[in-house]
C-alpha positions as CSV (number, residue, x, y, z in Angstrom):
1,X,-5.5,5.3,-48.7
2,X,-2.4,3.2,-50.0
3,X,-3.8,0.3,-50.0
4,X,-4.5,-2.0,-53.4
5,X,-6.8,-4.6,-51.7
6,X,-4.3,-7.5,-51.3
7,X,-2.2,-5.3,-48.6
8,X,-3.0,-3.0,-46.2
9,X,-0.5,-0.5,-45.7
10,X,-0.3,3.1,-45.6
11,X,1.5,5.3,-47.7
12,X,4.6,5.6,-45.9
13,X,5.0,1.9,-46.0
14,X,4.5,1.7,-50.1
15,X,6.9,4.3,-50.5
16,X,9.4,2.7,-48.3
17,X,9.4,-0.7,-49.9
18,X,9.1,0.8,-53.3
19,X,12.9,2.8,-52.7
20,X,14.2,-0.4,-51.0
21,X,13.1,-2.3,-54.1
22,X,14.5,0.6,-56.2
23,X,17.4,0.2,-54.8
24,X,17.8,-3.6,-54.7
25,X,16.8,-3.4,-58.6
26,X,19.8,-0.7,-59.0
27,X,22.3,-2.7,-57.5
28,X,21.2,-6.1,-59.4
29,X,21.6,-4.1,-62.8
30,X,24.7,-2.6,-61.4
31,X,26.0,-6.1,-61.2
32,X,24.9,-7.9,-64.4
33,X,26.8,-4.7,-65.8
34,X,29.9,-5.3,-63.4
35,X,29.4,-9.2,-64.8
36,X,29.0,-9.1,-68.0
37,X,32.4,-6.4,-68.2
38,X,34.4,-8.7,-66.2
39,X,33.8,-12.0,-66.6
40,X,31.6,-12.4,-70.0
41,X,32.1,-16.0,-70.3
42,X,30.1,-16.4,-66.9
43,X,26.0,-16.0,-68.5
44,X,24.2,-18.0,-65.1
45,X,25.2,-14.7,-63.3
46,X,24.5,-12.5,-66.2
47,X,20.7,-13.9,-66.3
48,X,20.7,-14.0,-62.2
49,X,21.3,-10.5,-61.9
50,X,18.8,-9.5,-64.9
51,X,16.2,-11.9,-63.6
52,X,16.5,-10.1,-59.7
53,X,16.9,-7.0,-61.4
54,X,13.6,-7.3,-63.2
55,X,11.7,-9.0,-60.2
56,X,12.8,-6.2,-57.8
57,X,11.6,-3.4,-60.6
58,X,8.3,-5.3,-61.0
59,X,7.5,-5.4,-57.2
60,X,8.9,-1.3,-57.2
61,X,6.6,-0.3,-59.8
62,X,3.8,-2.4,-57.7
63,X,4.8,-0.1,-54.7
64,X,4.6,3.0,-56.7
65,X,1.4,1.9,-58.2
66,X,0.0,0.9,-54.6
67,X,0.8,3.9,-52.8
């Protein structure tokens, strides 16, 4: 159980990674918030932020989805 062929880890593992990836994506959002408010003129760390944001979500859905 927990395992979606590529990886083979057990439940509490996916469930694990997917809240460390939760909360990675949470804090990346947090600061492309904090960057746009602050310094708006500074878009490479706008997008950075949104692009690790959306990475981190993807791979916490993947663990949701996995486990």
């Amino acid at each position: 159980m927990g395992t979606d062929g590529l990886i083979e880890l057990d439940q509490s593992c996916w469930v694990a990674l997917a809240k460390y990836n939760l909360a990675l994506a949470t804090g990346f959002s947090l600061l492309a918030v904090v960057a746009r408010t602050t310094v708006p003129d500074n878009e490479l760390l706008l997008i950075e932020n949104g692009a690790f944001a959306v990475l981190f979500g993807a791979i916490q859905t993947y663990a949701w989805l996995s486990s």
